[in-house]
C-alpha positions in Angstrom: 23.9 -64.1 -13.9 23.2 -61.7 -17.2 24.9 -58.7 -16.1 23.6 -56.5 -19.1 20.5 -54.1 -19.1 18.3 -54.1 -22.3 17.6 -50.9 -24.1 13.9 -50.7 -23.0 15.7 -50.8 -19.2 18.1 -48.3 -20.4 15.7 -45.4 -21.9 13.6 -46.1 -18.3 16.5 -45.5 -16.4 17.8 -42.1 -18.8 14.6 -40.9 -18.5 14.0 -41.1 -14.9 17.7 -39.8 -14.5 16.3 -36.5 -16.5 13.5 -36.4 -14.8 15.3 -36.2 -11.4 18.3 -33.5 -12.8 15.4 -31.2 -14.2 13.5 -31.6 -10.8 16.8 -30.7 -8.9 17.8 -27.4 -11.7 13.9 -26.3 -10.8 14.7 -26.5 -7.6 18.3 -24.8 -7.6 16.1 -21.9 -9.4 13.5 -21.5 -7.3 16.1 -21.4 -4.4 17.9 -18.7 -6.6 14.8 -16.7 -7.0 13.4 -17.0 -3.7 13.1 -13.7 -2.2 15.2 -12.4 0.5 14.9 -9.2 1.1 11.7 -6.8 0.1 12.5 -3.0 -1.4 10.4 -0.6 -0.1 9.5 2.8 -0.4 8.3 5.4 1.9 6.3 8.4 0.6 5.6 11.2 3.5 8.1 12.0 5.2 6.8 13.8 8.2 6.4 13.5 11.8 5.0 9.7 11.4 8.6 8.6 9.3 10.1 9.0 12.4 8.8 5.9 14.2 8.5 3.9 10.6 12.1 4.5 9.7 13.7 3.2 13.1 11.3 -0.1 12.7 12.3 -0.5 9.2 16.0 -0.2 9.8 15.6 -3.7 12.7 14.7 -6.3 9.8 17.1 -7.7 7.7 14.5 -8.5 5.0 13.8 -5.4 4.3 15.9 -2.3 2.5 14.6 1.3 2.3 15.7 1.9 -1.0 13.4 5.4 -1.9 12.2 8.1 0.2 9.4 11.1 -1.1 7.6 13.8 -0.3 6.5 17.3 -1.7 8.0 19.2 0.8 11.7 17.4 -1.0 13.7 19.1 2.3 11.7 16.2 4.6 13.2 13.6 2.4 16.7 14.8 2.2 16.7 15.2 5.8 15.3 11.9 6.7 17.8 10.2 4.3 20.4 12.0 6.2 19.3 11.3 9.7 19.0 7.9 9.9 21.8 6.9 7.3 19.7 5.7 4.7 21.6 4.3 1.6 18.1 5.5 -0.6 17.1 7.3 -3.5 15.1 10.8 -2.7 12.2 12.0 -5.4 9.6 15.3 -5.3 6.7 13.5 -6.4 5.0 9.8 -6.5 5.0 9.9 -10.7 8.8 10.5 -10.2 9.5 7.7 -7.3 7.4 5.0 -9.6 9.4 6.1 -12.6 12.9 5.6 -10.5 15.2 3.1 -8.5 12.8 -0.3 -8.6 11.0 -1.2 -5.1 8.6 -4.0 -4.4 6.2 -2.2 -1.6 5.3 1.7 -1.3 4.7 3.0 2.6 1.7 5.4 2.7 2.3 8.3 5.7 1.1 11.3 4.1 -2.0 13.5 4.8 -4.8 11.1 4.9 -6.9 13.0 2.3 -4.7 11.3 -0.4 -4.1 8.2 0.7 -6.5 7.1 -2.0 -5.1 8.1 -5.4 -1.8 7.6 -4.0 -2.4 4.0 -2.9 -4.3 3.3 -6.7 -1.1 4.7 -8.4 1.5 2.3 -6.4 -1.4 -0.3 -7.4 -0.9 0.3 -11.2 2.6 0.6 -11.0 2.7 -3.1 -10.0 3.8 -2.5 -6.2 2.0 -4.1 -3.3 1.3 -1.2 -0.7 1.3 -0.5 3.2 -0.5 2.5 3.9 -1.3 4.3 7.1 -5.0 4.9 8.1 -6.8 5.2 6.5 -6.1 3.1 3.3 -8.8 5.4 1.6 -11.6 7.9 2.3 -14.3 6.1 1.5 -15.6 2.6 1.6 -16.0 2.1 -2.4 -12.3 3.9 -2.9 -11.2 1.3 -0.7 -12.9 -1.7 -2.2 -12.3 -0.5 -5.9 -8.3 -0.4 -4.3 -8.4 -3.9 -3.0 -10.1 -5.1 -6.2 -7.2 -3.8 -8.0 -4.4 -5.2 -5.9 -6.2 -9.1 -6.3 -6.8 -8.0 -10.3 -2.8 -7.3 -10.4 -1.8 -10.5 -7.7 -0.6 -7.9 -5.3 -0.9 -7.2 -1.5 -2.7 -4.3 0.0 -3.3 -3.4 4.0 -4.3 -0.2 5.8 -2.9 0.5 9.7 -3.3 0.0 12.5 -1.8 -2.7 14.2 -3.7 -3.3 17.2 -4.2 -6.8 16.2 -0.5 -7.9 17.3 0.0 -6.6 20.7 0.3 -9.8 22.8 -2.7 -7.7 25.0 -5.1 -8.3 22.3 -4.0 -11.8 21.8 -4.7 -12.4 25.4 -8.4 -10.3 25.0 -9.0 -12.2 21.8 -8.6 -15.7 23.8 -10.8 -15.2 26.5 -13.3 -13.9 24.1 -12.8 -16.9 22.0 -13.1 -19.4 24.8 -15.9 -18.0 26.3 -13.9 -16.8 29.7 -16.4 -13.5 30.1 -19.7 -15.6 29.3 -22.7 -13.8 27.5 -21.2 -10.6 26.0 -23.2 -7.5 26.4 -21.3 -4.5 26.2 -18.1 -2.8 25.4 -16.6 0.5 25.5 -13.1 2.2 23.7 -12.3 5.8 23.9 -9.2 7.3 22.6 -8.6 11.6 22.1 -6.4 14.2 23.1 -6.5 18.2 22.6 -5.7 17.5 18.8 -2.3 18.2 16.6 -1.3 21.7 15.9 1.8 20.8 13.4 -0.9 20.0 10.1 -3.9 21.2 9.4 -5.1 18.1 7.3 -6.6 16.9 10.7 -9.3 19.5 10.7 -9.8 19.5 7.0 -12.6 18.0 4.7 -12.0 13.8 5.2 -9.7 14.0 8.1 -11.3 14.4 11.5 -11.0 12.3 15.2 -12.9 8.9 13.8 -10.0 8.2 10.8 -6.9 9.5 13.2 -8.3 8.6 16.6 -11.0 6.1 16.5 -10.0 3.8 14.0 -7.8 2.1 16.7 -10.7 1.6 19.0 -13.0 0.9 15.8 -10.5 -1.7 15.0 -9.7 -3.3 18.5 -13.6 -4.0 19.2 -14.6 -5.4 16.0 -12.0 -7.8 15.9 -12.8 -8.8 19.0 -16.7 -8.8 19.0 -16.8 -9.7 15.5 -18.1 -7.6 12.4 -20.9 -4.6 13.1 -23.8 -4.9 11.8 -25.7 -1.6 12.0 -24.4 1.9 13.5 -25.8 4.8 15.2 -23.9 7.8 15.7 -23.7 11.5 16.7 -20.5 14.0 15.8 -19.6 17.3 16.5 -16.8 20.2 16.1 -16.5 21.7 19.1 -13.7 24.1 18.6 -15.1 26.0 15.3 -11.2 26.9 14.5 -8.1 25.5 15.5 -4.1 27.2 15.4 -1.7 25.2 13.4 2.2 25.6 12.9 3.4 27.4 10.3 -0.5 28.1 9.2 -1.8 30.1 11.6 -6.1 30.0 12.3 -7.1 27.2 10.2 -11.5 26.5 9.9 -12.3 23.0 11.2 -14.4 21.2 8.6 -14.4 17.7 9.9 -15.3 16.4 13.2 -13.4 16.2 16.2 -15.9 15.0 18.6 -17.6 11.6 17.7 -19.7 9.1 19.5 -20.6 5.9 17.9 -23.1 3.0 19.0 -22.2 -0.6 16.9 -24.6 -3.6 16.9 -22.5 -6.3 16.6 -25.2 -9.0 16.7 -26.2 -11.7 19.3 -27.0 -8.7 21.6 -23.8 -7.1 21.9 -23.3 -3.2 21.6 -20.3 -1.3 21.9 -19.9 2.1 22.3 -16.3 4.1 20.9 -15.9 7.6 21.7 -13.0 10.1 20.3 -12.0 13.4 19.9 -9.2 16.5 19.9 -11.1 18.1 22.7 -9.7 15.2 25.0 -7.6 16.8 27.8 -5.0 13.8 29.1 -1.7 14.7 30.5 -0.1 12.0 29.0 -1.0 13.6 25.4 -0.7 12.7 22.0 2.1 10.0 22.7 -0.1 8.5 26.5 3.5 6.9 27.2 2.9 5.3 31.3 -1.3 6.0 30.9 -2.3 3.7 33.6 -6.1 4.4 32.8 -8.3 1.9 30.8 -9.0 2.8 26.7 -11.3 -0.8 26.0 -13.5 -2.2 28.7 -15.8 -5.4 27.8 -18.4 -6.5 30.2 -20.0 -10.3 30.1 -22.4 -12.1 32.4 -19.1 -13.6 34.0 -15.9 -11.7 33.7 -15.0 -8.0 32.8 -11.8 -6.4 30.6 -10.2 -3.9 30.8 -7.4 -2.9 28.6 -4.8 -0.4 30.5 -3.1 2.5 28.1 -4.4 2.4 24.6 -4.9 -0.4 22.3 -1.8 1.1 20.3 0.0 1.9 23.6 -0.8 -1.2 25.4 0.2 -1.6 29.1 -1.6 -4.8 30.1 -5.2 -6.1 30.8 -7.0 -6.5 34.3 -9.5 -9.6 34.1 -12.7 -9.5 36.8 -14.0 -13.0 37.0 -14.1 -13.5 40.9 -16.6 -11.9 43.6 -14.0 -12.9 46.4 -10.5 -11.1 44.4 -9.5 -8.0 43.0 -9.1 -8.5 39.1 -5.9 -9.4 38.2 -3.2 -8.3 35.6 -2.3 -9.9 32.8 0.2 -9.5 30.0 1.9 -6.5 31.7 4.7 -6.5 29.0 4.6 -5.4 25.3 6.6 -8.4 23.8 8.1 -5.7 21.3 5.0 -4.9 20.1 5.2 -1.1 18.7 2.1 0.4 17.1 4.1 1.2 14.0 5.3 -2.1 13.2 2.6 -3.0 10.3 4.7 -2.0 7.6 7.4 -4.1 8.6 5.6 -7.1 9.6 3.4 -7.2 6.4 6.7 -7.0 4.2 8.6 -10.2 6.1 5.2 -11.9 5.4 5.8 -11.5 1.9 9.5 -12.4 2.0 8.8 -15.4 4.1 5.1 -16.0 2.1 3.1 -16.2 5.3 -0.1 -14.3 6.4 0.2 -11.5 8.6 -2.8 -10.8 11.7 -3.6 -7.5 9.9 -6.1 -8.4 7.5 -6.9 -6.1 4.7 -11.2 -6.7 4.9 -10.8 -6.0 8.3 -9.5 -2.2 7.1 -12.2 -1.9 4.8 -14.8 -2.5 7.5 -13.3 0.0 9.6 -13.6 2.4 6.7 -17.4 1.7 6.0 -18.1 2.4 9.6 -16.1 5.8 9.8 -17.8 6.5 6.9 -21.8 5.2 8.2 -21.1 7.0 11.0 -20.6 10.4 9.4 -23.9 9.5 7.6 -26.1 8.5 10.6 -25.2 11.7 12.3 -26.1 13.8 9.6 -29.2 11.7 8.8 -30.0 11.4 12.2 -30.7 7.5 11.9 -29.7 3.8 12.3 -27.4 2.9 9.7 -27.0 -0.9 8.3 -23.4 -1.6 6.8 -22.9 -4.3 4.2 -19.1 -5.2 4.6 -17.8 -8.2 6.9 -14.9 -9.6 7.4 -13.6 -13.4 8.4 -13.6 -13.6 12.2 -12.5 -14.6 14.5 -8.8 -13.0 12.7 -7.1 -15.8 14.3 
């Protein structure tokens, strides 16, 4: 037997042993480069930090390594209370030009959500940002435009989309459980903030703060609006803030909307800071419904707030009372986004939130403003892929 291998077996075999060793160095690379962990920053360090911070600090993939805000005091403080091994900075220009992060957290006053967002954008990080992500529709699209042009990731809160409530909504929706949908309703308000005045100022208002969870809740749900009619008000002329004193109120805090979501389904969302409601601005234990959705065979109804969530009482009998379901959270907070959204990018998966979603939320806030001041039926052009999941 001819134990010897030719040199046109030899250069195969060399070569397919290369082939294999560069494979496995690739490999050993990739592993070495694969991220573990995301950086983030957090400019804004107010009241809202407080419930971020906390949710942060429970995921080992991700490391607070910055923390901002123009009032410096809030970030020195927050870096202090909750032990945080971070960098602290005046300004955004100086946090973008200091220790490297991957994602910037967005939880100042809502007016400047946009040209802060656009400067993270630029600076190459991806961005979380509380709602909204913009104040207006084309500021937001222009945004997301940038973050695909520059391979990054962009979202806008809230969050309702994970509570295992809505998961439960969402699948009786989806298989049909209600029958012929006709109508829904979400309502969210309370006597309004007194500790900022950017609430009552020009862009801020009870549809970006207040209704934007409802907004949210019922179009992912129902599906995409198509048209909206809507009325808005400011019922308290002035309003006494904290450390401001009498402040004038410019943007609404009273707002009714009507949304044509197609196939003949209409839902109606109503918010406002003239809202009275024991449980207040936090509605911990509210035992009253906030989402109600009424079909040909079953009714919803969501108990607490979509962002508070307390369970959900299905009617589908004429012989039973409705019965409870998904009683428990299952961890769901409402301030979790930023935190799920940056594991998705350490792990490379896709979060529920979707970005398109926030954008349509955006056109109607802003449609809405328009069709009460025009006193007519407005049609919106943005959409979104539904059902989310």
């Amino acid at each position: 037997m001819n134990n010897q291998i030719t040199r046109k077996d030899f250069m195969k075999y060399s070569a397919a042993t290369g082939a294999a060793m560069l494979l496995n160095a690739l490999q050993l690379h990739a592993d070495e480069q694969k991220l573990t962990n995301l950086k983030v920053a957090i400019i804004g360090c107010g009241s809202v930090s407080n419930r971020y911070i906390p949710h942060l600090q429970t995921s080992s993939m991700v490391e607070i390594v910055a923390l901002c805000d123009i009032k410096y005091e809030r970030a020195l403080e927050q870096k202090r209370q909750y032990k945080l091994n971070a960098e602290t900075y005046r300004n955004i220009d100086d946090l973008l030009k200091g220790v490297p992060f991957d994602m910037m957290i967005t939880l100042t006053d809502m007016q400047v959500h946009g040209d802060l967002n656009k400067k993270a954008l630029l600076a190459g990080k991806h961005v979380w940002s509380e709602k909204p992500m913009a104040n207006t529709y084309a500021e937001g699209r222009a945004l997301l435009d940038l973050a695909k042009a520059k391979n990054l990731k962009l979202w806008g809160a809230p969050a309702v989309v994970n509570s295992p409530q809505f998961s439960f909504m969402n699948k009786m929706v989806q298989e049909g459980k209600l029958g012929r949908i006709a109508s829904a309703h979400g309502q969210y308000g309370h006597t309004g903030p007194t500790w900022s005045a950017f609430f009552y100022e020009k862009d801020g208002g009870s549809m970006p703060d207040l209704g934007v969870y409802n907004i949210a809740t019922l179009t992912a749900l129902l599906g995409p609006a198509k048209s909206i009619m809507a009325m808005t008000s400011i019922v308290n002329p002035t309003r006494e803030i904290d450390e401001r004193g009498t402040v004038k109120v410019e943007a609404e805090d009273n707002a009714h909307l009507l949304l044509d979501h197609g196939k003949g389904m209409i839902s109606h969302i109503m918010c406002g800071f003239n809202y009275f409601d024991p449980h207040g601005h936090e509605a911990k234990g509210q035992q009253l419904h906030s989402i109600q959705i009424f079909g040909d065979k079953a009714n919803m109804r969501l108990i607490g707030y979509d962002w508070e969530t307390n369970g959900v009482y299905l009617d589908d009998s004429w012989e039973s009372q409705a019965k409870l379901y998904v009683a428990e959270t299952g961890g769901y907070q409402w301030q979790e986004g930023a935190t799920k959204v940056a594991e998705s990018i350490v792990n490379n998966t896709s979060p529920k939130i979707n970005v398109e979603h926030a954008l349509h939320v955006l056109e109607i806030i802003e449609s809405a403003r328009k069709s009460s001041a025009e006193g007519k039926k407005i049609y919106l052009t943005s959409s979104f892929k539904w059902p989310l999941f």
